[in-house]
Structures are given as structure tokens and as C-alpha cells.
C-alpha positions in Angstrom: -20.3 3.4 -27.2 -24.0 5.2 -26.5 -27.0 3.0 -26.5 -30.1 5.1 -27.0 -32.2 4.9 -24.0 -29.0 4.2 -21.6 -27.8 7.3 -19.8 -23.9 6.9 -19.8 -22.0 8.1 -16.5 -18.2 8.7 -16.0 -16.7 5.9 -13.4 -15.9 7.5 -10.2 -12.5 7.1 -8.0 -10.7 8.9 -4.7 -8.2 11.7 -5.7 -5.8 11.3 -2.5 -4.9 15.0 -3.5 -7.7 16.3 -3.6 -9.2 13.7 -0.7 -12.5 13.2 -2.2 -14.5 10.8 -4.6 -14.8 12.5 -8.0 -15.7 11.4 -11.6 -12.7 10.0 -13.3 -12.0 12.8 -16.6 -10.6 10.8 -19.9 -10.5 7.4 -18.1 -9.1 4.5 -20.2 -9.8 0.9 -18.9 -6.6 -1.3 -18.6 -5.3 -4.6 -17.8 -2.9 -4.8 -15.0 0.1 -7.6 -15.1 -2.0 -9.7 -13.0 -5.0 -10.0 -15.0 -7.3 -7.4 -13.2 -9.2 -4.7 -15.4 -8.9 -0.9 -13.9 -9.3 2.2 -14.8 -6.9 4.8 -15.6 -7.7 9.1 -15.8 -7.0 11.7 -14.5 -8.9 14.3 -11.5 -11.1 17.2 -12.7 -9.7 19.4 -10.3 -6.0 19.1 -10.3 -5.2 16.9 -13.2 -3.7 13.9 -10.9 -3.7 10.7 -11.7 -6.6 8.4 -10.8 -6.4 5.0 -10.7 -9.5 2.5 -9.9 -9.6 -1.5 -9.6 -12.1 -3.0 -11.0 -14.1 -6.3 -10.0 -13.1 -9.5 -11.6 -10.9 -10.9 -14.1 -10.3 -9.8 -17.5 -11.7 -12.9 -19.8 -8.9 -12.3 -22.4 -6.7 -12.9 -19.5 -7.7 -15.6 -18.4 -5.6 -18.8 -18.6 -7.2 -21.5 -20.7 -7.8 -24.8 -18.3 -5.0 -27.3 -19.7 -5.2 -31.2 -17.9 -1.5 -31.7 -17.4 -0.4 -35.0 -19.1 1.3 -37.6 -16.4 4.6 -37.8 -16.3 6.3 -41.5 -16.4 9.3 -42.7 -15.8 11.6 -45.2 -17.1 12.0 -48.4 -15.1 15.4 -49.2 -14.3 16.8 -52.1 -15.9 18.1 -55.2 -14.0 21.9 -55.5 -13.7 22.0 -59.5 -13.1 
């Protein structure tokens, strides 16, 4: 997705192969199983796997805000 005017740049992550930061080649952005965006590619130089964390929540994943209804009881009955 290019905007005109907007110069687009490749997110950047730490190959622990290659120990250094480089640009992150065919990177995919992802939702991990606890709600948390990253994104996924793979290393320039060696073709490893990168993996980055992103900042924040994903909003899709994020659980609606649902008042729980109160709970009641039954009173217990009188035996007399």
C-alpha cells in the first residue's frame, strides 16, 4: 500500500545469526496467540528467520468490555 509522497521503508529486526540489525526481506505482519501484532521475514543475508514484536495490541483482538451480570442465589427455605 504506497501513498504518493510517503517514502515506504522495510521494518528492521536482529538476525541472531548473522548478529546484527538488518531490514526484514518479505516480512508479513501477524497476530500472536496473545493478541500482540509482529512481524514475520526472513534475513537478507542468510535467509533466517526474523521475528519482530510489535507495540501494542492488535484492535481485532481485543476483547469487547462485557459488565458481568450478578449472580444470585436462592434463599433456603425454612424447615419449621
Amino acid at each position: 500500500m504506497m501513498r504518493l509522497g510517503m517514502e515506504f521503508s522495510m521494518p528492521e529486526g536482529y538476525c541472531v545469526k548473522c548478529k546484527a540489525k538488518k531490514e526484514i526481506v518479505n516480512a508479513v505482519e501477524e497476530v500472536m496467540k496473545n493478541g500482540r501484532r509482529a512481524i514475520k521475514g526472513k534475513c537478507p543475508t542468510c535467509g533466517t528467520v526474523m521475528f519482530k514484536i510489535l507495540g501494542g495490541k492488535a484492535a481485532a483482538a481485543a476483547p469487547a468490555a462485557i459488565p458481568a451480570a450478578p449472580v444470585t442465589t436462592p434463599k433456603p427455605a425454612d424447615t419449621n
